[in-house]
Structures are given as C-alpha cells and as structure tokens.
N, C-alpha and C positions, 0 to 999 in steps of 0.2 A: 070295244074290247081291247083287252093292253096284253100284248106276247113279249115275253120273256126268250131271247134266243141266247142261247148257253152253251157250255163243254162241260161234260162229265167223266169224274175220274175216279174208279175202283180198284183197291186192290184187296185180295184174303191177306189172312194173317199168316202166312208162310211165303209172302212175296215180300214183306214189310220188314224191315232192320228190326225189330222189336217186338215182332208178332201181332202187332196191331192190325184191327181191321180200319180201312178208307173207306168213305163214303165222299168224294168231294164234287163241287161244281163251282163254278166261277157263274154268276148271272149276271145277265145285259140286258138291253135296253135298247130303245132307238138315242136317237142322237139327243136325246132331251134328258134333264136334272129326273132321278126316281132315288130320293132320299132312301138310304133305310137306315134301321134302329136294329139294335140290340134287348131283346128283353127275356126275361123269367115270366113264364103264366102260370099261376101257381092254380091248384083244381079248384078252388072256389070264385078263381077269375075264369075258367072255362066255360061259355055259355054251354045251357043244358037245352037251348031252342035255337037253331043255326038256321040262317034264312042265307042266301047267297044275295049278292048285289049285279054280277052277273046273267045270271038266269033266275025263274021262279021258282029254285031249286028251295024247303026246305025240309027240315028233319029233326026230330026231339031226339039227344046224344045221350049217352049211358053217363048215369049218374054219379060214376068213379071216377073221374079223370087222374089221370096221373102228372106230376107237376111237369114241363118240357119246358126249353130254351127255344127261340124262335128269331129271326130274323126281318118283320115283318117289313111293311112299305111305310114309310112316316105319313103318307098323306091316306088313309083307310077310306076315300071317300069311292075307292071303286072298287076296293072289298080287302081282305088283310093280307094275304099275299102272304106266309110264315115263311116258305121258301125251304127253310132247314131248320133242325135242331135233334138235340139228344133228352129222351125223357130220363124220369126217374130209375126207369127200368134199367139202364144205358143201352135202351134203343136208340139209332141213330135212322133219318129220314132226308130225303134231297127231295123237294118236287116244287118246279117241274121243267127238264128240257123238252124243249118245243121239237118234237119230229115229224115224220113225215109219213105219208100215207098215199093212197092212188084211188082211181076213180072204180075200180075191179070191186076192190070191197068196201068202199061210201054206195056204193051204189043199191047194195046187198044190206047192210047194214048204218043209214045215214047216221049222221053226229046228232044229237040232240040237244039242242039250242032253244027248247022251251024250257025244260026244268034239269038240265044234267048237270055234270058238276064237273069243274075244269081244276087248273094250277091255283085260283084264288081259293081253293076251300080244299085242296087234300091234308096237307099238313095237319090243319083243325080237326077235320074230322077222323083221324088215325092216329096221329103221333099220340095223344093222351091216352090213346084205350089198345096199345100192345106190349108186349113182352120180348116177344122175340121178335127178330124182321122177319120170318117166314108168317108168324101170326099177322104182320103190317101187310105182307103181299095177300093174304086171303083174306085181309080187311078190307083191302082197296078194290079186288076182286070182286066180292059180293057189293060193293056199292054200285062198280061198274054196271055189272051184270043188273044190279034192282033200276037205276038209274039213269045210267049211260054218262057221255061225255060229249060236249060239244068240240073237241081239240083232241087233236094226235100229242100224246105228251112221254115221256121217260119219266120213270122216277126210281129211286134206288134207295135201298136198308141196308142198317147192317146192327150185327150184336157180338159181342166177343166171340164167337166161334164162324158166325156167317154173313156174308154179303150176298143179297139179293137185287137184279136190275130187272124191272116191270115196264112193258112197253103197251099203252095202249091201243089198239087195231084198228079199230072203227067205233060205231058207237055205244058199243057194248060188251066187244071182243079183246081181250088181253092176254099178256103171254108174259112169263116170268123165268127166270134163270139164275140158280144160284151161283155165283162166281166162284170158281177154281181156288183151294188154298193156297196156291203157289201160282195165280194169275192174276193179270190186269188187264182191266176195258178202260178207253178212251173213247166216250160216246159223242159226235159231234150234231148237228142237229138234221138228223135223220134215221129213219128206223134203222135199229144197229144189230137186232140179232138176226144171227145165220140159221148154222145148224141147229135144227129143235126136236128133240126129241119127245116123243108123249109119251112113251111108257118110260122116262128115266126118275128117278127118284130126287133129281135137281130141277126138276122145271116143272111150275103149272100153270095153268090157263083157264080162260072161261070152258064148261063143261064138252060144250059140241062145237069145239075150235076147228078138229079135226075134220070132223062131219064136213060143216062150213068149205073146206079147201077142197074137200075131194066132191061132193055133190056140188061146190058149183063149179068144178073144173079151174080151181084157181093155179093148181102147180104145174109150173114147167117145168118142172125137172120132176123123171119117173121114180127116181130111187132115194131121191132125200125130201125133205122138207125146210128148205132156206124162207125164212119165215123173209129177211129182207127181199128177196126173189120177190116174193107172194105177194105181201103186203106193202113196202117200199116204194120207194121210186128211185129213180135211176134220170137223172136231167144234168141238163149242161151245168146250172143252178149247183148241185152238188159235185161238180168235178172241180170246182172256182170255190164252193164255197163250205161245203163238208168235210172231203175226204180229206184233201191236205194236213187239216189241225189234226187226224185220226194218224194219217202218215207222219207226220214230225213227231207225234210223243211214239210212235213203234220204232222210228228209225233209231231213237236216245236210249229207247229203255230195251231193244230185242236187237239192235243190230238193221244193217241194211240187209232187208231180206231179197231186195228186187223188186220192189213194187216203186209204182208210180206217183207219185200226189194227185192224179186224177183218178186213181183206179176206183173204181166202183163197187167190188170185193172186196175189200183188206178185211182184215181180220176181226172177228169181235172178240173174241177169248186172243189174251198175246200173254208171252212168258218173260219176263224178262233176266236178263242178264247179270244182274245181281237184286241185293238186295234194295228195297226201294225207301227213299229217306223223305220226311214231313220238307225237310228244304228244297229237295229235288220234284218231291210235286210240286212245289210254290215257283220253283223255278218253271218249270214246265206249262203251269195252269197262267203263269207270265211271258211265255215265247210269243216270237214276231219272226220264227225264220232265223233265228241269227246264224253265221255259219252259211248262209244256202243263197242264192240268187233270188229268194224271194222276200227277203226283208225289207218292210216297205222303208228302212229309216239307211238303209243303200242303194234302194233301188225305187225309183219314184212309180215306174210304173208296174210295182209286182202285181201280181193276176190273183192273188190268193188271199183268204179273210182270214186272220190268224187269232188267236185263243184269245192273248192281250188288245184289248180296245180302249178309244176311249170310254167308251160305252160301258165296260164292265161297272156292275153296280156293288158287288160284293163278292168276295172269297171265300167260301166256309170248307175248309177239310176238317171231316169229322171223324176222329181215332174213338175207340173203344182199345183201351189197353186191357191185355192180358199181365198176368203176374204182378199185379199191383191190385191194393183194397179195391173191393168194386165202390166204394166213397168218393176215390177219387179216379176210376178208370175212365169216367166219360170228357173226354177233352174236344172243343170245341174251338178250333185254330179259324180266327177271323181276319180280313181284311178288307176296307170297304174304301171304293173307287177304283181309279183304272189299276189297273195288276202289273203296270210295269213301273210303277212310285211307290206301291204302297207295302206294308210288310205286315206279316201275319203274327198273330199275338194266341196263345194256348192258354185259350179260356177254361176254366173248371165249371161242370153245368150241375155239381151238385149244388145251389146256391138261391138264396131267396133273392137276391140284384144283382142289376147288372151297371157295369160303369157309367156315370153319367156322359165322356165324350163318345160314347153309343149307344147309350138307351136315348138320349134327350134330340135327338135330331129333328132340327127345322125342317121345314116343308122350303122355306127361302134360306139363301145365304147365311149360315152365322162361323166364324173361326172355330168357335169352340168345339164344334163336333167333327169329327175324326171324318166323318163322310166327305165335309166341305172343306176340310184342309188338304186334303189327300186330290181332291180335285182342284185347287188352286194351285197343287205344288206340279200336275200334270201337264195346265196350261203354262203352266215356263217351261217346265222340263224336255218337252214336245219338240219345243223350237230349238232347243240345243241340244237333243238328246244323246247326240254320241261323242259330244264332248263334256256333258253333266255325269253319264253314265256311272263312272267312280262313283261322284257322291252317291248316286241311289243307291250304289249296291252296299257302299259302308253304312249306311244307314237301315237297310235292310239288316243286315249282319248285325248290328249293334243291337236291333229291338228283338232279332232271333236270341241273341247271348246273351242278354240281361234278363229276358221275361223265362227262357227257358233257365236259369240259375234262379229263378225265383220259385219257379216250377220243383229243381230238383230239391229245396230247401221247405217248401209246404207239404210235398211228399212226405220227406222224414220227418215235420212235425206235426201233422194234421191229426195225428194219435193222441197228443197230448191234449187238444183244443176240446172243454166241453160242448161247443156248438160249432161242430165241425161246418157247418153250410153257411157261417158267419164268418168264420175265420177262412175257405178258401174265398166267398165274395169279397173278403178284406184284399186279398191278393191279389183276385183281378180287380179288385180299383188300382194297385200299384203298377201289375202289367201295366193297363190301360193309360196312367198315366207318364209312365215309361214310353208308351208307343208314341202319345199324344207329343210331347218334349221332343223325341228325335225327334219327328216330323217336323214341328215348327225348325229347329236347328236348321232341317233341311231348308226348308223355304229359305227361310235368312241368309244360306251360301247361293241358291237359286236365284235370290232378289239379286243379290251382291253379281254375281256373276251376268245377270241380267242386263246390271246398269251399266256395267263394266264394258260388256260389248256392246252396248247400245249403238245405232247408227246415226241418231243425231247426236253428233261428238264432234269438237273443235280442239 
C-alpha cells in the first residue's frame, strides 16, 4: 500500500485578493521517483465498473459522468491515484492528505482493509458525479458510511461560493466543515478539526457521530466537542513533524499569535491578515522555515519537517473564480516536483487536452516532461541552494508573468472562439510550453554554475 504524506491549503472567497475560492495541496511521497501526468477524462473515458487495485473494493458508477481534469500517477499499476482536479461543473476536489487517528476509536470502529476504499479511488468515484462541493462531501459520506475506508485521510471541495474540508474518523465515521468566507486552514498531516458543532448548518457527519462520542465515553472535554481531542492523536511524531508546517503558514498569514511550533492545539479555522494571493500560497506551499532557526538550508540540524521536500510530487491550487464566465472560471494552477524549483502554471480545465510536457510523463527518466526536469534542476540546486536561490526565484517570476498575461489576454478573447474548450487547450499548450523553456534555461545557469564551482579544478 503507497501513502501519500501532504499539506493542505484552503481558503473562502472573502480571504482571497479576487474572491476566489482555494482548494490547495502540495503531495509527497517517500524518498522514491512517483511520476505524475496531467490529464482531461472526458465522460465516455470514465469507467461505468470501478474495481479498486487496493482492496476487493468494487462498484457500478452512475452513467453521467461529468468531464474533470485529474492529476494521476504515471505508473497506474497500484491503482490511479487522480489526486486533484476541477470538473465541468467547476467543482473543485483534493484527495487525499494522509491523517491521523488513535486506538479509542479503531477500536470501536476498525478500518476496512478487505473491500473499503482509500486516496487511490476517491477522486474517481466523486469528482464526475457532483455539482456543488457540499453534493462531493455527502457523496463521499455515503460511500464511507456503505463501505468504509481502510486509512485516516483529509480531503477538501470547493465551488464558487464554498469550501468544504472532510476528515475521515475511522472506518466508517466522518466529519465535514464548511470553511469561513473570510478564513483559511493549513492542514498538516493529522486530524485537524477542532471545534465541531452538530446542530450548525456548516458541518455534517456520518449520522450517529454524535451518538459514537458520548456512548462510548470518548470526550474529554464536558462542554465542547474538539473532534481533534476525540479522534486525533497528540505524539512526539506530531510536535517534529505536523504542527510546525500548520505554525509557519499562521505566523505569515495571522501574525504571531503566541503559539509554539510544537503546540498541539493551534488553530484549524485562522483569519488572516490581509488579503491572500495565488503567489503567496505558492510561496508558502514552498517554505523550509526561512527567516526562523529552523531552516534546514542554515541550519543542518533543524528538528522540523517543512511543507517544501524533496519528496514533493506535485502542486495543484485550485481557484474557482468568481466575476468572470463560469467557461472559464475553473483554473487549475500546477507544478510538479520539489516546490522549492519549481513554478506554478494556471491551467484552464474547460478543455478536451492537456499539454504534452504533462500529460506524457515517463514512468523512467526522460527531459521532456516537466515532472523529470523540474527534479533534475532540484538535484544541483540543493547543493547550492542559497547561493542559486535568485535564479529560482527569477525563474519562478518569469513563468508566473508570462503564463498569467496569457491568462489575462484568453479571458478577453475566449468570446470570440467558436470552440471555446479548443481554443483555451490551445493556451495551455503555450503556458506549458513557456513553463517548460524557463525551466530548461534554468538548468543550463545551474549546469553552468555547477561546473563553475566544481572542486575538482586546477
């Protein structure tokens, strides 16, 4: 079985420069190559018979699907992995960050590891058949609840008016929270909601959640219901390796409130302090600590596992814009390998293809795809990184300013196009090949600088 360990990032659209809603997550990996692609599944590529690779999980799907953009794994041989995308609807979907759970309620309710259904099949089996993210969270809900799950997972929607984050419990129990229009969550990889309320109009759950907590005596606290309290864990493991990434993006975006990098509580609903920008998540969904005594690229022996890894396999922030045609509201900002090289490109997901330096991705080595250049450019970069550090970030900058003026100029003419889903695919072959160009550039000042300082020299 292959775990996926991530950071998640939301925000409503009254926290957003633009009114956009986020759905973002950066995914990892262990220390090993997990190619992925870029693809369009249009509904007559949706299987109508879904068997998992997984478990013996399967299921005959509703015979609508709706066409959606997906992210998968290039090697499908231990099942598709979609990860993220935005359908036709411009529902947007992330699944799935790997959290955490305790033995209180596996005990009560075990994981189901003969037919349940994990991160490798939620994508597939929801993103084609909703409308809104709140239809996604009571899509995912009833499969839970018919099915179960063999893994503690996060996943999060959103649609131009709402963001939903869905955590599952055990193996059958889940709990769901609509995000604040003027808030953001930074979910690290453990159970992350607090306060939960069941009679509120923003939150649902498996039916007899409640029931669950009080009959089996699971809360320790008399007067609220902290669902991380309940269900959670609380380990040395998460003061080293959760909380901190949840404390760096609250200290940048709410201020220092006084909290610790080990604390155990920090917040899941945070406000921030101004408006939040598509660069400053990219920025953010890229930190290593900088500024603080725990950056491991100053400090050899920092204690702390930060957002940016080698390990990161892909970047997806997904905007649903408001005030703009819903034809082209669904934007789909990609970047695949580590997140401290690589730079994000604002894919349009109304579109029958997808570019070929990210749809065609090797399972082995090859330049041409955006996955394995982006990790080639990590390996130099690494060893010199705070003296390379300019170039990445001009390079970064360069493929934000070019792909986003391509952006504002398909906006204004996407009216005129008779096959508008032809004509924005046309564009992102251009981004893509814009991203693809800097990148190599990059390499070639990286090679150059590489040889430059080399230490066998005379």
């Amino acid at each position: 079985m292959k775990y996926h360990t991530c950071t998640t990032f939301l925000a409503g659209k009254k926290a957003t420069i633009d009114g956009s809603t986020i759905v973002c997550r950066v995914e990892d990996y262990s220390n090993n190559f997990d190619p992925q692609r870029f693809v369009v599944v249009k509904p007559e590529k949706q299987p109508r018979h879904y068997e998992s690779k997984t478990t013996k999980f399967t299921i005959n799907l509703p015979t609508n699907p709706l066409r959606y953009t997906s992210t998968p794994d290039a090697d499908s041989s231990a099942g598709i992995f979609g990860a993220n995308g935005i359908n036709s609807a411009n529902v947007s979907m992330t699944a799935t960050e790997t959290i955490t759970s305790n033995p209180r309620i596996l005990s009560l309710d075990p994981y189901n590891s003969e037919d349940g259904i994990g991160e490798e099949d939620f994508l597939t089996l929801v993103l084609p058949y909703v409308r809104t993210a709140k239809q996604a969270v009571e899509r995912v809900g009833q499969l839970l609840e018919k099915h179960g799950t063999y893994e503690a997972n996060g996943m999060a929607f959103g649609d131009q008016d709402e963001v939903w984050y869905l955590e599952t419990i055990s193996g059958h129990h889940w709990a769901a929270v609509r995000i604040p229009d003027d808030a953001y969550v930074i979910a690290p990889n453990r159970l992350n909601i607090t306060h939960f309320d069941f009679s509120a109009n923003n939150t649902l759950c498996s039916a007899d959640l409640k029931e669950l907590i009080d009959s089996n005596h699971l809360n320790p606290e008399p007067d609220d219901y902290n669902l991380r309290l309940i269900f959670g864990s609380s380990t040395v493991r998460d003061t080293r390796y959760n909380n901190p990434r949840a404390w760096y993006v609250q200290c940048r975006l709410s201020g220092d409130q006084g909290n610790q990098p080990t604390d155990q509580m920090l917040p899941f609903i945070n406000y921030p302090q101004h408006k939040i920008t598509i660069q400053e998540i990219k920025e953010l969904m890229s930190s290593h600590y900088q500024g603080t005594d725990y950056d491991p690229y100053t400090n050899e022996n920092a204690p702390f596992r930060s957002i940016a890894l080698n390990r990161n396999l892909e970047l997806h922030i997904l905007q649903i814009r408001n005030n703009v045609d819903p034809r082209i509201s669904g934007v789909q900002w990609l970047a695949f390998g580590p997140n401290t090289v690589n730079a994000v490109v604002p894919f349009y997901t109304n579109i029958q293809e997808t570019p070929q330096h990210y749809c065609d991705t090797k399972t082995t080595f090859d330049i041409q795809d955006i996955y394995w250049l982006n990790h080639t450019i990590m390996a130099i970069a690494d060893q010199h990184y705070q003296r390379v550090e300019p170039m990445i970030e001009d390079f970064a900058e360069q493929v934000m300013t070019q792909t986003l003026a391509l952006q504002h100029q398909a906006d204004r003419e996407f009216l005129t196009k008779d096959d508008i889903t032809a004509f924005l695919s046309k564009v992102n072959g251009q981004m893509a090949e814009i991203s693809y160009q800097e990148a190599m550039k990059l390499l070639g000042k990286l090679v150059n600088y590489g040889f430059m300082n080399a230490h066998l020299k005379y």
